[in-house]
C-alpha positions as protocol buffer text, in pm:
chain_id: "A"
residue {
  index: 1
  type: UNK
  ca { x: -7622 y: 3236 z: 2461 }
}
residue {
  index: 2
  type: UNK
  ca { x: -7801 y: 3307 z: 2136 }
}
residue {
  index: 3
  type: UNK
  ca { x: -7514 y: 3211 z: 1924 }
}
residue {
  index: 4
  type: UNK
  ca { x: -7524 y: 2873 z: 2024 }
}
residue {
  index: 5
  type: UNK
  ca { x: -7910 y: 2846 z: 1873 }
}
residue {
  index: 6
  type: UNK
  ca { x: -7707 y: 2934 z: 1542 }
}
residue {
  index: 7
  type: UNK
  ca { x: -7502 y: 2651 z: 1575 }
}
residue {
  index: 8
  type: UNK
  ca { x: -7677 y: 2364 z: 1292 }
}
residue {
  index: 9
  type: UNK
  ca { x: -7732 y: 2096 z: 1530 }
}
residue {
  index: 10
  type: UNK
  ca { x: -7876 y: 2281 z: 1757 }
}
residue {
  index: 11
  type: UNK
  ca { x: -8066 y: 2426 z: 1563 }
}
residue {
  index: 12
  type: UNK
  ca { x: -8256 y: 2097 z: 1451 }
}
residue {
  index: 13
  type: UNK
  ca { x: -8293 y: 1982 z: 1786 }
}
residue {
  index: 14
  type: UNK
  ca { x: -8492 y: 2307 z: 1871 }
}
residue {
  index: 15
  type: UNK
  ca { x: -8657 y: 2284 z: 1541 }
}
residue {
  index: 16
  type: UNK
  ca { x: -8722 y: 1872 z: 1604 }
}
residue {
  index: 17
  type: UNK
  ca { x: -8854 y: 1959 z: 1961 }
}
residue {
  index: 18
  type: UNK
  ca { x: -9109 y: 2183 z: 1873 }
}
residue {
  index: 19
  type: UNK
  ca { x: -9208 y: 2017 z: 1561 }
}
residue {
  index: 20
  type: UNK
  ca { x: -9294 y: 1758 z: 1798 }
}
residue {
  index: 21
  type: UNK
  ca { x: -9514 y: 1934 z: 2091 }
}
residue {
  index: 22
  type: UNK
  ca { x: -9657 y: 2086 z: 1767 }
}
residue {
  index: 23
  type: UNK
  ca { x: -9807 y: 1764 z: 1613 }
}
residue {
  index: 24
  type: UNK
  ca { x: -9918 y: 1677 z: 1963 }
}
residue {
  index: 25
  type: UNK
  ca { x: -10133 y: 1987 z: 2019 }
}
residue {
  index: 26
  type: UNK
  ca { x: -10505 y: 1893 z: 1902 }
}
residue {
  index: 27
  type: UNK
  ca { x: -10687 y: 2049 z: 1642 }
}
residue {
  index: 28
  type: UNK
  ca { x: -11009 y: 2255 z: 1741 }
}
residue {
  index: 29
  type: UNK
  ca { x: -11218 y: 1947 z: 1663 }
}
residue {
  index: 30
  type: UNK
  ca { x: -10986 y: 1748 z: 1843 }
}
residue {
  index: 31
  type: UNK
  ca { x: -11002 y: 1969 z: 2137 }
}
residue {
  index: 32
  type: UNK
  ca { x: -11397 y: 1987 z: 2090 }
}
residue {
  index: 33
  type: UNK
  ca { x: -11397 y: 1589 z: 2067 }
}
residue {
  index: 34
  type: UNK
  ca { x: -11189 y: 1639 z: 2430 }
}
residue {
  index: 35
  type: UNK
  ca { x: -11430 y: 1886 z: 2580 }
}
residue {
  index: 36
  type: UNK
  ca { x: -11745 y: 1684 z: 2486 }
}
residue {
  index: 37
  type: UNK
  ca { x: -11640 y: 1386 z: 2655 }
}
residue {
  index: 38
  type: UNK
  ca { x: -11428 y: 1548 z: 2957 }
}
residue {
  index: 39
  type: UNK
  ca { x: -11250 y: 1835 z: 3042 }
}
residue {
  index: 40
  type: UNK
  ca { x: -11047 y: 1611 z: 3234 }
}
residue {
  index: 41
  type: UNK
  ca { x: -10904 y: 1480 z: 2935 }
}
residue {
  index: 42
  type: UNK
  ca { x: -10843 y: 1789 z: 2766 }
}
residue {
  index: 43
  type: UNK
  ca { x: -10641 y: 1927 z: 3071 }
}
residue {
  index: 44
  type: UNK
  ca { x: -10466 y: 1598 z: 3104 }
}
residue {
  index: 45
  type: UNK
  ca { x: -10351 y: 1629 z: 2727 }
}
residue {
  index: 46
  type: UNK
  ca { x: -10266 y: 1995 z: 2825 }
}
residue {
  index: 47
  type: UNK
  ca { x: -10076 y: 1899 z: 3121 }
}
residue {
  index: 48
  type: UNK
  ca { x: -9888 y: 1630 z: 2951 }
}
residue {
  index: 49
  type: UNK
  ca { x: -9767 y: 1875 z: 2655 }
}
residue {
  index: 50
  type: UNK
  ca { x: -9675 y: 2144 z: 2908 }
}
residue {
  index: 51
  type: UNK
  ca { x: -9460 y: 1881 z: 3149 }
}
residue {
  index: 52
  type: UNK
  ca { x: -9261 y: 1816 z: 2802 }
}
residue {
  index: 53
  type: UNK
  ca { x: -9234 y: 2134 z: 2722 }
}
residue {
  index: 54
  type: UNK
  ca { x: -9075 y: 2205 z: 3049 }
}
residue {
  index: 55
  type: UNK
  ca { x: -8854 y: 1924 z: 3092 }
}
residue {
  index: 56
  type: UNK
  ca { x: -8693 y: 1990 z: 2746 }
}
residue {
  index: 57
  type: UNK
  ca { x: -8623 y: 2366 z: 2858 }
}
residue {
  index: 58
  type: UNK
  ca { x: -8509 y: 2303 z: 3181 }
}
residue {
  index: 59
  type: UNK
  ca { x: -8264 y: 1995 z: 3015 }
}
residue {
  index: 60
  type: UNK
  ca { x: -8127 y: 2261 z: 2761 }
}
residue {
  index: 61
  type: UNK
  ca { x: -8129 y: 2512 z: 3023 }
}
residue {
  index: 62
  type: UNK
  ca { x: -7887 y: 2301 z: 3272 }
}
residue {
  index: 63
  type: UNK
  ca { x: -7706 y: 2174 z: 2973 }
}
residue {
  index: 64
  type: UNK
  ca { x: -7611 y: 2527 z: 2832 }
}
residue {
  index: 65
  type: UNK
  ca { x: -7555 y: 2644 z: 3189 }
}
residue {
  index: 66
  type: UNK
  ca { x: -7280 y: 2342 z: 3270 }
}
residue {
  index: 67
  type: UNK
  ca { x: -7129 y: 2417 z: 2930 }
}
residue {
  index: 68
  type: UNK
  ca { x: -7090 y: 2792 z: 2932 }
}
residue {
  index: 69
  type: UNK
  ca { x: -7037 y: 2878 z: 3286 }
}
residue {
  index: 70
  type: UNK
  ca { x: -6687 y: 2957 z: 3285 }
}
residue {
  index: 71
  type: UNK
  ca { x: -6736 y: 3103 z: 2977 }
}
residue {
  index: 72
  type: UNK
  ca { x: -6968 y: 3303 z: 3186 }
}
residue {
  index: 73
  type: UNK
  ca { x: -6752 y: 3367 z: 3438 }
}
residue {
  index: 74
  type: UNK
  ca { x: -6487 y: 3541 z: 3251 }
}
residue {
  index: 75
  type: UNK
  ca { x: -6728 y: 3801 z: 3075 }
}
residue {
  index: 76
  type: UNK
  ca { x: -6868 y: 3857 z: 3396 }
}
residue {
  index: 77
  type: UNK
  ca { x: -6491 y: 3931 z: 3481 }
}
residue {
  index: 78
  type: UNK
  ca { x: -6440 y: 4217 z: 3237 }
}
residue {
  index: 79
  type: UNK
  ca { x: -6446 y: 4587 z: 3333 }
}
residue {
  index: 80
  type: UNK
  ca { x: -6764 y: 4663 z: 3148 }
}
residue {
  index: 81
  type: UNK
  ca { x: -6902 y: 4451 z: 3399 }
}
residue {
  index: 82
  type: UNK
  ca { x: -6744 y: 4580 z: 3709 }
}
residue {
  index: 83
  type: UNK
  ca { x: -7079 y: 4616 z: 3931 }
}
residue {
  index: 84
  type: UNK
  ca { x: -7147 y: 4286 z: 3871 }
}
residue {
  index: 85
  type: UNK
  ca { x: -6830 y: 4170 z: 4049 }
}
residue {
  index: 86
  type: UNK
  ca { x: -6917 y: 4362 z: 4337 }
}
residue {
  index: 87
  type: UNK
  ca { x: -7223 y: 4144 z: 4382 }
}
residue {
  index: 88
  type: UNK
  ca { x: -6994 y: 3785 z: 4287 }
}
residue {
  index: 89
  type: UNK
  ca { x: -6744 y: 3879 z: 4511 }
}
residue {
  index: 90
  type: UNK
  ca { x: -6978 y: 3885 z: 4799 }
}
residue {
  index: 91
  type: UNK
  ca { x: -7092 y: 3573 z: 5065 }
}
residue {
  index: 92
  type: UNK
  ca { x: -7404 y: 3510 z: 4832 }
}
residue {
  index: 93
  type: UNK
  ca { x: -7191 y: 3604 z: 4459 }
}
residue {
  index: 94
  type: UNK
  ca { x: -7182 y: 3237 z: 4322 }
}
residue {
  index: 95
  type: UNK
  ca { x: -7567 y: 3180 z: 4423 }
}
residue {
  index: 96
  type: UNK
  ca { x: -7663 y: 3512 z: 4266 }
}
residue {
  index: 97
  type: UNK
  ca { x: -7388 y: 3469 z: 3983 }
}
residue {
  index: 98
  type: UNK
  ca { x: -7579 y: 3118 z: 3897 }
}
residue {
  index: 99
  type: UNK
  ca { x: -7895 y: 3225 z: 3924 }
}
residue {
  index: 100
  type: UNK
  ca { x: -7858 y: 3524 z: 3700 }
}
residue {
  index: 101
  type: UNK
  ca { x: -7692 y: 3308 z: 3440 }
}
residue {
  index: 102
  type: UNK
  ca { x: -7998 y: 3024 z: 3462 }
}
residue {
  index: 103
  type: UNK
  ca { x: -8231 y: 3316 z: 3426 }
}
residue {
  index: 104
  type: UNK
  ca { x: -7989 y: 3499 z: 3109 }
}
residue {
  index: 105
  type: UNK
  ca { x: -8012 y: 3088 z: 2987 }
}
residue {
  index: 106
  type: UNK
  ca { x: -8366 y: 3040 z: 3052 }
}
residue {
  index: 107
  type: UNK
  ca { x: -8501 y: 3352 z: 2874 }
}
residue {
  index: 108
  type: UNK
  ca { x: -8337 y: 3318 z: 2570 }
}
residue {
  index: 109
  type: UNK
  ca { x: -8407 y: 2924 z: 2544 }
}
residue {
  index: 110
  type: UNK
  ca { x: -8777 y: 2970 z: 2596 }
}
residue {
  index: 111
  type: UNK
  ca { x: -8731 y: 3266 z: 2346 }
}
residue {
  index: 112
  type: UNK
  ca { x: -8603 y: 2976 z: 2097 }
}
residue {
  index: 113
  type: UNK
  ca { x: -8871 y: 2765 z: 2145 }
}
residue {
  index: 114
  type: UNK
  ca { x: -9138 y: 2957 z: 2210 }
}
């Protein structure tokens, strides 16, 4: 997963995302300014800047995940990884496959952007 955050374009669309939660974060006065007239609207300004920050990692997430999972698959196939295919050849081994390749995705993204 990390080499495809060394791939140009996405690169700049990691780099354009958090450029732009960045300019929407206020400054200490602004957030003084906020707090002075309501904390409501400094937790709604919070909020709003957290829902975007999730929606954009769970879009890349899913996105990276639909792209790579056969990709996935197969290095989960080799015999370095032979007690994982214990677990994917089992009733539940495609939910717990998934899920450990959304949470493999998910770390690194938020790594990225974080």
């Amino acid at each position: 997963v990390y080499r495809i955050f060394l791939l140009p374009c996405i690169e700049v669309v990691a780099a354009q995302f958090v450029d732009s939660v960045q300019s929407e974060i206020p400054t200490l006065q602004e957030m003084r300014d906020l707090e002075r007239r309501s904390l409501g609207l400094l937790k709604e300004r919070s909020s709003k800047i957290l829902a975007k920050t999730q929606h954009f990692i769970d879009s890349f997430q899913n996105l990276v995940f639909e792209g790579c999972k056969e990709d996935m698959l197969s290095i989960a196939d080799h015999d370095d990884y032979s007690s994982l295919r214990n677990r994917i050849d089992s009733n539940t081994g495609e939910l717990y496959c998934e899920e450990l390749f959304r949470r493999a995705i998910r770390e690194h993204v938020e790594i990225e952007i974080y």
